[in-house]
N, C-alpha and C positions, 0 to 999 in steps of 0.2 A: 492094251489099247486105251485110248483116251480121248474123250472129247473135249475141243476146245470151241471156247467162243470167243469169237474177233470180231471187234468194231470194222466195220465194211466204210461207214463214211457214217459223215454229223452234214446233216441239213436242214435248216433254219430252225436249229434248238434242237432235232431231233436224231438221236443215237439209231441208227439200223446195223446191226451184226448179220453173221454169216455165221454159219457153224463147219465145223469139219472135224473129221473122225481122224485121229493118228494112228494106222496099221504098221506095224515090226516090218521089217522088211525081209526077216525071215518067212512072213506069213505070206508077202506077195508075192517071194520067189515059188513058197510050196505050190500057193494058187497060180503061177507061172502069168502074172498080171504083167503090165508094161503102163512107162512113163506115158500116160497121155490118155490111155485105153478108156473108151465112153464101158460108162458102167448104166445099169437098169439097178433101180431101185422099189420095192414095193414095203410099204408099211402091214403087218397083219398082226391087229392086237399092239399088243408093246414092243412087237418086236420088228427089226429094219432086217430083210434082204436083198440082199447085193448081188448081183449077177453081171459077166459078163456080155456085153450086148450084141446079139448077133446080127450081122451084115453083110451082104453080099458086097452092094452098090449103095452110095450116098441115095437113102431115103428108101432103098425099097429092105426088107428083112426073109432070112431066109430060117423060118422059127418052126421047131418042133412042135406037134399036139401038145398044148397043156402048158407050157414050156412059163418060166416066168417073166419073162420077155412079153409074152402074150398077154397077163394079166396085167403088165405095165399098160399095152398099148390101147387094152378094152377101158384100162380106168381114165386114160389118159381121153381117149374120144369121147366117154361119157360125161366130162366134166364141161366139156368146149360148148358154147352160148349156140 
């Protein structure tokens, strides 16, 4: 796997990137992912976990106890103003 960093755009002198992870595509099929698929993300320590994102219906979630999906969504509302 590899990360890469790509210039996203240049606006008025200033460079902003974007980064993105390269996965094998052996590793997607073992993980049984699809082109498009919304993924959850959590940072703990140095390290990134990746989870598929569970959904019933556009906005509502159908998430096990504990699940990582859940700790996305508690971090996600405790940052909001």
């Amino acid at each position: 796997m590899k990360l890469h960093k790509v210039v996203n755009r240049i606006y008025e002198g200033t460079t902003y990137y974007r980064w993105t992870v390269s996965i094998p595509p052996k590793r997607i099929r073992e993980l049984g992912w699809t082109d498009g698929q919304e993924l959850d993300v959590v940072v703990r320590g140095s390290s990134l976990w990746i989870e598929p994102a569970l959904r019933t219906l556009p906005g509502k979630r159908d998430l096990p106890a504990g699940s990582l999906e859940e700790e996305v969504r508690r971090r996600t509302i405790s940052r909001r103003p």
